[in-house]
C-alpha positions in Angstrom: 0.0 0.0 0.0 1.6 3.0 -0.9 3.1 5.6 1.4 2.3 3.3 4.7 4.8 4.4 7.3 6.1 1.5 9.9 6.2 2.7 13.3 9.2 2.0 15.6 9.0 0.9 18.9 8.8 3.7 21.4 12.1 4.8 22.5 14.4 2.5 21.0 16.7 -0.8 22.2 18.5 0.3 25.5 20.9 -2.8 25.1 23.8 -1.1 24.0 23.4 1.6 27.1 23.2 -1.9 29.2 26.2 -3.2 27.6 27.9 0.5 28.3 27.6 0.9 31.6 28.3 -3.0 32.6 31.5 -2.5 30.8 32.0 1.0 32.9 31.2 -1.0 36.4 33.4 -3.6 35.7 36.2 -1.3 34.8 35.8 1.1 37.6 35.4 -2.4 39.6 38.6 -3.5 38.0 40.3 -0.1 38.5 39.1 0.3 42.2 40.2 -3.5 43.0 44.1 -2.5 42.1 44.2 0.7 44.0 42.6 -2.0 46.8 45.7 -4.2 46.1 48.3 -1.9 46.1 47.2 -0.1 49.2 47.3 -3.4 51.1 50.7 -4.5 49.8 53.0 -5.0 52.8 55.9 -4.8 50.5 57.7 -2.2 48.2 56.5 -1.7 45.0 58.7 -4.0 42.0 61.6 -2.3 40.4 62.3 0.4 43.5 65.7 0.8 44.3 67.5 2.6 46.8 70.7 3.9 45.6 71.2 1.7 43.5 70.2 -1.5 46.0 67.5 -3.4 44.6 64.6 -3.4 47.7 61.8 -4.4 45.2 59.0 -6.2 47.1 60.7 -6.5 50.6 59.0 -5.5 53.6 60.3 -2.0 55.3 62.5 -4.4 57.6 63.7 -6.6 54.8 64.4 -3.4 52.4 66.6 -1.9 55.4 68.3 -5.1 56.5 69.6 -5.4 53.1 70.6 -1.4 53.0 72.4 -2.3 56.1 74.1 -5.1 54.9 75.2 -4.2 51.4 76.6 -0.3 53.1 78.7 -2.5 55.6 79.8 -4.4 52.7 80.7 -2.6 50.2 81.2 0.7 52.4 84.5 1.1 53.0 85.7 0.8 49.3 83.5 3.7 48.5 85.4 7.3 48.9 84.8 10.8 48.1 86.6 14.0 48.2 86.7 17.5 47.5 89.4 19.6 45.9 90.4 22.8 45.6 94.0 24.0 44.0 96.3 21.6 45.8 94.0 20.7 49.0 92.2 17.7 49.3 89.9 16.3 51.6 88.0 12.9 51.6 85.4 10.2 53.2 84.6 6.7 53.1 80.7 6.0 52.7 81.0 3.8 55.9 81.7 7.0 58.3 78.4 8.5 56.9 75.3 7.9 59.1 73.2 6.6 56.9 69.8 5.6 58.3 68.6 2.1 56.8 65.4 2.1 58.0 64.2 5.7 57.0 65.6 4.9 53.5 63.8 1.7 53.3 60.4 3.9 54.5 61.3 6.0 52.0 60.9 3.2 49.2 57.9 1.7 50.7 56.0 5.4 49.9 57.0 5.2 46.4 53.2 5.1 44.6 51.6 5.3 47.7 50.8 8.8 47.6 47.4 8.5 46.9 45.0 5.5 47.2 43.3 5.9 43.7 46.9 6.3 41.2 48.1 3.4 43.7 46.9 0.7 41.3 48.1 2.4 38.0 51.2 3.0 39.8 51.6 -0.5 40.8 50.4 -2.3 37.1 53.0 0.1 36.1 55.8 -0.7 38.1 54.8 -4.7 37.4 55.3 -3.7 33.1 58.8 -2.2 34.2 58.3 1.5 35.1 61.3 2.1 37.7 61.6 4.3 40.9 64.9 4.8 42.8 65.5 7.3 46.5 68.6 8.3 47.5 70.2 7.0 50.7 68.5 8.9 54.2 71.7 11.1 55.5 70.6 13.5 58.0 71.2 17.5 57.2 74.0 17.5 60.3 76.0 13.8 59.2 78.7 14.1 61.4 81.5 12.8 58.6 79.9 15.5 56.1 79.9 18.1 58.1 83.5 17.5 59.3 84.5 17.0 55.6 83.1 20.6 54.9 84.5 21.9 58.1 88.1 20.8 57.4 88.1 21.6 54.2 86.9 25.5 54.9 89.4 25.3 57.5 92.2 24.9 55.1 90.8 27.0 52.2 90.5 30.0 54.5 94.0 29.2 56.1 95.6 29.5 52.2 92.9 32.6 52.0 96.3 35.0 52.7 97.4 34.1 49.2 94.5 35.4 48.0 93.5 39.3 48.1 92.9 39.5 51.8 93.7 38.4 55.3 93.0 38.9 59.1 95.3 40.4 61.3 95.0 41.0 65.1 91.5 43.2 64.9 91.7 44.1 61.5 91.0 43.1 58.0 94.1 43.8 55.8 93.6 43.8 51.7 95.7 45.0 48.5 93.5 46.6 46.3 94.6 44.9 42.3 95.4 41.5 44.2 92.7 39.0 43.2 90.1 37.8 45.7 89.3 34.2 45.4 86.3 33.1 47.6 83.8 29.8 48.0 80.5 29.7 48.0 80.0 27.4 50.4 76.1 27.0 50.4 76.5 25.8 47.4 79.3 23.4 48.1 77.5 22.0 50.7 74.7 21.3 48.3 76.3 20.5 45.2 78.4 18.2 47.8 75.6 16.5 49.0 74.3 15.5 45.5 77.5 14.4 44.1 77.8 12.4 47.1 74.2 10.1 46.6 75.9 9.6 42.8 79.1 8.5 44.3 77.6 6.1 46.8 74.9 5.0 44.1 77.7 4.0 41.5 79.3 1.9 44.4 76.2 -0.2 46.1 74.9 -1.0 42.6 77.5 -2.2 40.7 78.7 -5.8 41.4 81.8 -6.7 43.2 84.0 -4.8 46.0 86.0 -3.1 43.9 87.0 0.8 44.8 84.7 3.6 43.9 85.5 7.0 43.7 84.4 9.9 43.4 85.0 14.2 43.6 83.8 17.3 43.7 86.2 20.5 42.6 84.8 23.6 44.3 84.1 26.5 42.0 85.8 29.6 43.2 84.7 33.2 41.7 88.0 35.8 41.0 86.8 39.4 41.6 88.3 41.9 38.9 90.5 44.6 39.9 87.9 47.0 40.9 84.4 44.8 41.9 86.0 41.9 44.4 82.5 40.0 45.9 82.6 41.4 49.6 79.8 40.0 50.7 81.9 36.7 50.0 84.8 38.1 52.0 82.1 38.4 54.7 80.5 35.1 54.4 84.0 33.8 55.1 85.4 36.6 57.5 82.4 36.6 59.9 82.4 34.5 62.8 79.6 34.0 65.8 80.7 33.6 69.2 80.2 30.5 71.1 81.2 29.9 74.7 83.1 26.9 75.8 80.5 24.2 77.1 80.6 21.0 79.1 79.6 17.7 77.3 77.5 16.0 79.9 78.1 12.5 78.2 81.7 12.6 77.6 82.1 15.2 80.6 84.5 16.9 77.8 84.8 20.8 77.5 84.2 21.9 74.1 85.9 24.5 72.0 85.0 28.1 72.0 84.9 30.5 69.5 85.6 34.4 69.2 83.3 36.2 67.6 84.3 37.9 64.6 82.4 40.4 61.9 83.2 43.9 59.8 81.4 46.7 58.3 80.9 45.2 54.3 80.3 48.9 53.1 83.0 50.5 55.1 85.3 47.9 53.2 83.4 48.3 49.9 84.3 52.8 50.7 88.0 51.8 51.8 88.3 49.8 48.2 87.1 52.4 46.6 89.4 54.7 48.1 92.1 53.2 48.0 94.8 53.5 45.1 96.3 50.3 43.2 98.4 48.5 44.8 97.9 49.8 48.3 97.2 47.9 51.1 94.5 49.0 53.8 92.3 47.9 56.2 88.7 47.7 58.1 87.9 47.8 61.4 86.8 44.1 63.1 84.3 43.8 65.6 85.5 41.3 68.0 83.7 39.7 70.3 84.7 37.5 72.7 83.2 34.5 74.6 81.8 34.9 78.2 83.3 31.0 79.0 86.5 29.9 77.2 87.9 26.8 77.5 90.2 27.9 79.9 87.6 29.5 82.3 86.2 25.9 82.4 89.7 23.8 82.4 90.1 26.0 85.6 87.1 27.2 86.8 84.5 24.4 86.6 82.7 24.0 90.2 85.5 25.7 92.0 83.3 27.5 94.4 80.4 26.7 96.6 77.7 28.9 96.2 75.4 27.8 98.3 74.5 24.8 101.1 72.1 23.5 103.6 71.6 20.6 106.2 68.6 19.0 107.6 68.4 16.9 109.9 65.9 13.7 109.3 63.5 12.5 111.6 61.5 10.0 112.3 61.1 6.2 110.6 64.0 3.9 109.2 61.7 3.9 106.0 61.4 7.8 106.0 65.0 8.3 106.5 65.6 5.4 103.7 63.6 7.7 101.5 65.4 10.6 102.3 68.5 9.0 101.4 67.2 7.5 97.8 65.7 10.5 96.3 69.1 12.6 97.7 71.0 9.6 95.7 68.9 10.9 92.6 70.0 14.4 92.7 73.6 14.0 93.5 76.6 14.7 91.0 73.2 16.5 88.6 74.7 19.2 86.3 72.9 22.1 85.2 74.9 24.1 82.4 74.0 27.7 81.6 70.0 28.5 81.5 69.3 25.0 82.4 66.2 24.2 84.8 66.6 21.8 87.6 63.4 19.5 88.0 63.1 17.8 91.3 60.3 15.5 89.7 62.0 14.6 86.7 65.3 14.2 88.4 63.9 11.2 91.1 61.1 10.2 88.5 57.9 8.9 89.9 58.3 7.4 93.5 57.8 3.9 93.5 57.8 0.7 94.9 59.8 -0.7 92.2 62.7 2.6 92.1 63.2 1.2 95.8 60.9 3.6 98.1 59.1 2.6 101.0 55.7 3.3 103.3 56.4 6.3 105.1 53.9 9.3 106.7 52.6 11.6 103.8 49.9 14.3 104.3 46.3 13.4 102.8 43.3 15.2 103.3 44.5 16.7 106.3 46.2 13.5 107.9 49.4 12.1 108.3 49.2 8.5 106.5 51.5 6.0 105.4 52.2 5.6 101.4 55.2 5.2 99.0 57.7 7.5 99.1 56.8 9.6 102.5 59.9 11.7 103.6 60.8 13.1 99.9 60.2 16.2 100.7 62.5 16.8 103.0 65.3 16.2 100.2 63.1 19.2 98.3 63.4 21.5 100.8 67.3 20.7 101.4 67.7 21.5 98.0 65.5 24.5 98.3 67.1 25.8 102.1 70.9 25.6 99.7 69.4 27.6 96.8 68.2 30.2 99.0 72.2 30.9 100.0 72.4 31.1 96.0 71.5 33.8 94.0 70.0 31.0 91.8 67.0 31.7 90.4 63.6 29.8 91.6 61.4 29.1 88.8 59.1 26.6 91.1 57.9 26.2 94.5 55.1 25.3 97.1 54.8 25.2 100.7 53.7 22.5 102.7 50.5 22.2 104.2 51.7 22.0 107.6 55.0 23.6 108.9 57.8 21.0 108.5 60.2 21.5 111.5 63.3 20.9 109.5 63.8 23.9 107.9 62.9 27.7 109.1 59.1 28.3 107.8 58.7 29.8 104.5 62.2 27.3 103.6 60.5 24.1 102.3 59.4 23.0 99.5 56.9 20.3 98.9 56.2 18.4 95.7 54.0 15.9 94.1 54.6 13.7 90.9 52.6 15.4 88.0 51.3 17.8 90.3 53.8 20.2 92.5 57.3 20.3 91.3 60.4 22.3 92.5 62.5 24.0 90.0 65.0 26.0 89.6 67.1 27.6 86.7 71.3 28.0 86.0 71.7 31.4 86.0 75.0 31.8 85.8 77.6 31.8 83.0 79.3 28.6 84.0 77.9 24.9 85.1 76.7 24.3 88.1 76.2 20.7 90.1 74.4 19.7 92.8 76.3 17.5 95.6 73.8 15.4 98.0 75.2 13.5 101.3 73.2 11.6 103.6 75.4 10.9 106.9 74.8 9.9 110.9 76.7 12.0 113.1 76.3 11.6 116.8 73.0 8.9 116.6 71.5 11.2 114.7 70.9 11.2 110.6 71.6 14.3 108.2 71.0 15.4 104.7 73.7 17.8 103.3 73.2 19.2 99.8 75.8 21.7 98.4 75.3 23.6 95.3 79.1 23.9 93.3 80.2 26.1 90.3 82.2 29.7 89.6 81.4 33.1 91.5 84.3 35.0 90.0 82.7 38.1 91.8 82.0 36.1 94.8 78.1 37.0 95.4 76.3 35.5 98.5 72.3 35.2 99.4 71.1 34.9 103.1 67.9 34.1 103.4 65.5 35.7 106.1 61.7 34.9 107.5 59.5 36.7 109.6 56.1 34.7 110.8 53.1 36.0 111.7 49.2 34.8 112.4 50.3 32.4 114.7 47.8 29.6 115.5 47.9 27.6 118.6 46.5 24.1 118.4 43.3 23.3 119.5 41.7 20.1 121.0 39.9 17.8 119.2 37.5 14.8 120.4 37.0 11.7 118.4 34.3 9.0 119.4 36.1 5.7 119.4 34.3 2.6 120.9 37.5 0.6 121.3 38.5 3.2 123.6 38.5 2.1 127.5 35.7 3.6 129.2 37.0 6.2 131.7 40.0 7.2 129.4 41.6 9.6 127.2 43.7 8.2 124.4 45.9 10.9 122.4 46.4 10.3 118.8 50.2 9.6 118.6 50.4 9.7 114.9 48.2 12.8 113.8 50.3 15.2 115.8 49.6 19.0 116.5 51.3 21.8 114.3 50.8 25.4 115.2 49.1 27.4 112.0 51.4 30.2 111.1 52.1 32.4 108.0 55.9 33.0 106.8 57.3 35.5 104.0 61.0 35.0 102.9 63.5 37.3 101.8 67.1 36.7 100.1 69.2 38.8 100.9 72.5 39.5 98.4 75.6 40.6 99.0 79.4 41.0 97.2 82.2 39.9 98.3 82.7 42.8 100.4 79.5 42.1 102.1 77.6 45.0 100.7 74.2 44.4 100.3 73.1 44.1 96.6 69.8 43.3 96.4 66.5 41.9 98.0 64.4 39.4 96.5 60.9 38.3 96.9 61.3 34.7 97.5 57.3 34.8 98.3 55.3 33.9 101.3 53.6 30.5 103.0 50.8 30.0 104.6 50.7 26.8 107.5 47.7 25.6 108.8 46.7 24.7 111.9 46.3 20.7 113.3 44.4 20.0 117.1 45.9 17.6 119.3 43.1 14.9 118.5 42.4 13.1 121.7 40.0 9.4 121.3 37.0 8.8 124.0 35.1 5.9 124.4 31.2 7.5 123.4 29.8 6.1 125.9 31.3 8.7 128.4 29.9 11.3 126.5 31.9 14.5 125.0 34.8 15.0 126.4 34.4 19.1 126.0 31.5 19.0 128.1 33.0 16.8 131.2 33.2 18.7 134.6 36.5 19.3 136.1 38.0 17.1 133.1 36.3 13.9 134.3 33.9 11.6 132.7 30.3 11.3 133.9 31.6 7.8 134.9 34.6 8.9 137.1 37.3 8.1 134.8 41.0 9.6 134.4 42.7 11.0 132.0 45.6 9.6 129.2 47.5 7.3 131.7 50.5 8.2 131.6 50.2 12.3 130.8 49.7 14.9 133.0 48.6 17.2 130.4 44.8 18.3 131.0 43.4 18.6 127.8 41.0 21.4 128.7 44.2 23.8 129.2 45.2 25.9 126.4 49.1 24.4 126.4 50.0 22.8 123.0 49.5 18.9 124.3 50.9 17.8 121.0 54.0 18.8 119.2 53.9 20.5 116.1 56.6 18.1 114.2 56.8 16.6 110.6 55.5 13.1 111.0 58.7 11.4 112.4 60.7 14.6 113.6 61.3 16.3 116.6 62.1 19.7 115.9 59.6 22.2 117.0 58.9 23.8 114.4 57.0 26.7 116.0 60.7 27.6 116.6 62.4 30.9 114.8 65.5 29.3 115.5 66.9 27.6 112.4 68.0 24.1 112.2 71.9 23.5 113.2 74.0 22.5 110.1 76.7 20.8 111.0 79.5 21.1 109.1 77.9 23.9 107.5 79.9 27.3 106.8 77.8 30.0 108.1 77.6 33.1 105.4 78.4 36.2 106.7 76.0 38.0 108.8 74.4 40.8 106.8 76.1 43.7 107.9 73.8 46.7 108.7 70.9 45.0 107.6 68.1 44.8 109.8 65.4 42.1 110.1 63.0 41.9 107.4 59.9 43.7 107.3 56.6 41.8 108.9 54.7 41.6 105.8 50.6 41.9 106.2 48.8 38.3 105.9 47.3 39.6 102.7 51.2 39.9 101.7 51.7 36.2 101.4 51.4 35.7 98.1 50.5 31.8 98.7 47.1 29.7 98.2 46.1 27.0 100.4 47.3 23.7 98.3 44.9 20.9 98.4 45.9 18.7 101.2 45.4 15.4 98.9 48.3 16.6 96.4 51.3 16.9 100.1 53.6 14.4 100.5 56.5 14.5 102.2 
């Protein structure tokens, strides 16, 4: 039938579109699996190399075990040096620190950057694409750096030759003569990368055969009238550095004397200057405030400061004295360094060796690890107060301790309450500890050693005020004999007092210098806690002082606890000192400093003048 049109199906076939996107799924299925492969590899991509060693899919310990290995074997018959003119200077690539293991790290990241090129990255490296790190040397290698050092040494020494030179405080130069200088920024650098080519031309080839390799360092010639001084500077100028004391080797190192110029007064005086005539610049020298002869002769030489305690009290509390005084002993402190009692000792533990001893908590006297550790604090403390060291940390006690004069302690607890103090001097500084019996009784000496060329001294003074006298408390105990008093023997009395401390310093002559601040303290008071049976009823309201029952007071004591006489003492847990006292403790053996001359006792300072807050009982030990 003529001109009858066939209609198509509506839409058309979506088979191909199916066909399309399965093909799409399972590629971006495919592509997604290999990134999912590669990213959980444990091993190194294939055909990675490091320097040259093949470390293709090792593990990270593998790939550095065989870094290690092939560097100690084939090491010592690789060598390097660098040349200039006639001077020569050279390594071996086993005096280099090179670090295995961050090299082999370093191989393990190659195509790991990120998780969706890792599989392309890997399928790639599988077909034969290579990747290759250099050996890990750190910026500062020792051997490098001595290389460089030697060898600037020795160009500078032959520098005389060579348009210029340094006498006494001056820099002498010939205008016409030709200035030859070394970038050595550059060297460094280009040393550095010649180096990994040196070392990578070694480990990969086979055999133990010698490698060598070199690096000539470029010099630049100035012309008659444009010499680079900023060159001359870069190899004239010279920063100080004072003599120090290696704590490990207990070696003094070198100093240096500072050295610089003016670059455009030299730039003017080249100018100025006429052909052939010599002139010279101005140096700025500076020198040193420690040399290595103030230390070969100087180091600890004087005592600056020292104090004695004498401990109190338990066998375990005076064994705990002793330890954490062992801890501090022979401690060196060079210039600016701080002095932490808590990181010195460390935590206080059972397993360092410290025992059950009284500690303040909550308000009483317990026993716990460690109790007695204050009291090598405050020694430390009671020295650096005849110092003119300066205090960067320190608390009070809760109670007054007895041992030292109030406002003289210093308590601490691990995490919490530290004591610390700061080198202030020029020179090193160590602390001496000594725990000795003398006449039955036990000691703890500290002294504090290092160099007072002007021979400064601190005394240390305290006033107290807002004396408390202990009360009397009552606590119901039914184990108590009826009839009876029993005092507490282990939470003893201590009078509640306030203390502010001042240091006095002096020179040599004994003319006061200066008055610090050292801060007040703040004591509180503890009752003498006597027990009574309950059934007698409250002691505070007993007749005459007797029970309604008849019975007697603490066998034993004559005290009456209804008086207002201290009936306790007002001792550290353990000690015997009153501590009420103004009287300071005796050190024997102890030099006494000077007595201030013409000074008169420190000012009473206001209670609101303390300048301390109550520290929470549960943090005191000690």
């Amino acid at each position: 039938m003529d001109g009858q049109r066939v209609d198509k199906s509506a839409g058309g076939s979506k088979l191909p579109w199916i066909i399309t996107g399965t093909v799409v799924g399972l590629l971006a299925a495919a592509y997604l699996g290999a990134c999912a492969w590669a990213a959980g590899r444990s091993t190194i991509l294939p055909n990675v190399s490091v320097a040259g060693i093949d470390v293709s899919n090792m593990t990270v310990e593998q790939a550095g075990k065989a870094i290690e290995d092939t560097v100690e074997q084939k090491g010592g018959n690789i060598s390097f040096a660098l040349k200039y003119e006639d001077i020569e200077e050279s390594l071996t690539a086993d005096q280099l620190a090179i670090d295995a293991a961050q090299s082999a790290r370093n191989a393990w990241n190659v195509g790991r950057g990120n998780f969706f090129v890792g599989g392309p990255q890997l399928v790639g490296h599988m077909l034969g694409v290579s990747g290759e790190v250099p050996l890990a040397l750190p910026e500062d290698d020792p051997a490098l750096t001595d290389l460089m050092d030697r060898m600037e040494e020795k160009v500078n020494a032959a520098a005389g030759d060579h348009g210029y030179q340094v006498e006494d405080d001056k820099l002498v130069m010939t205008k016409g003569a030709p200035v030859v200088t070394v970038d050595w920024e550059t060297a460094k650098a280009q040393t550095r990368e010649n180096l990994q080519i040196t070392l990578k031309n070694g480990l990969a080839k086979d055999g133990n055969g010698p490698t060598a390799g070199d690096l000539t360092l470029s010099t630049s010639q100035g012309q008659q009238e444009d010499p680079d001084f900023e060159a001359i500077h870069r190899e004239v100028y010279t920063e100080p550095k004072d003599a120090s004391l290696d704590l490990e080797s207990m070696e003094i190192t070198d100093h240096a004397i500072g050295m610089d110029f003016d670059v455009q007064a030299l730039k003017t005086a080249y100018q100025n200057a006429k052909s052939g005539e010599t002139f010279s610049v101005p140096l700025t020298i500076t020198r040193p405030k420690v040399t290595r002869e103030d230390l070969g002769g100087q180091l600890f030489k004087d005592l600056l400061g020292e104090g004695t305690t004498r401990v109190s009290g338990s066998a375990n509390r005076k064994h705990n004295v002793k330890l954490s005084a062992e801890a501090c002993n022979e401690k060196i402190l060079l210039p600016g360094e701080e002095f932490s009692y808590n990181t010195t000792t460390g935590s206080r533990t059972a397993a360092k060796g410290y025992k059950n001893a009284p500690i303040y908590q909550q308000g009483q006297s317990v026993d716990d690890i460690g109790g007695g550790i204050c009291q090598t604090s405050s020694t430390i403390y009671y020295a650096v107060l005849h110092t003119n060291l300066e205090v960067v940390e320190r608390h009070c006690h809760q109670f007054n301790t007895g041992y030292v004069d109030p406002g003289m302690d210093a308590t601490v607890f691990y995490g919490s309450l530290d004591f610390r103090f700061k080198n202030s001097t020029d020179y090193p500084i160590k602390i001496v500890t000594n725990s000795y019996d003398s006449n039955g009784n036990r000691y703890l000496n500290v002294k504090i050693y290092g160099t007072n060329p002007e021979g400064v001294y601190a005394v240390p003074k305290s006033s107290t005020f807002d004396r408390v006298a202990p009360t009397v408390a009552y606590v119901a105990d039914p184990g108590v004999p009826q009839g009876t008093l029993v005092k507490d023997r282990q939470q003893n009395a201590y009078t509640g007092l306030s203390a502010h401390t001042y240091r006095y310093v002096y020179d040599k002559d004994g003319n006061q210098i200066d008055k610090q601040d050292m801060g007040g303290s703040k004591y509180k008071m503890r009752p003498t806690t006597y027990h009574y049976n309950p059934a007698d009823g409250d002691p505070a309201t007993w007749v005459n002082g007797q029970p309604g029952t008849g019975a007697t007071t603490d066998p034993g004591t004559t005290t009456d606890p209804g008086t207002t006489t201290d009936p306790g003492t007002t001792t550290d847990p353990g000690t015997t000192t009153d501590p009420g006292s103004t009287t300071p403790p005796v050190d024997p053996g102890t030099t006494v400093p000077p007595t201030d001359p013409g000074a008169t006792t420190p000012e009473t300072p206001s209670p609101s003048d303390s300048g301390i807050t109550p520290i929470d009982p549960s943090q005191m030990a000690g």
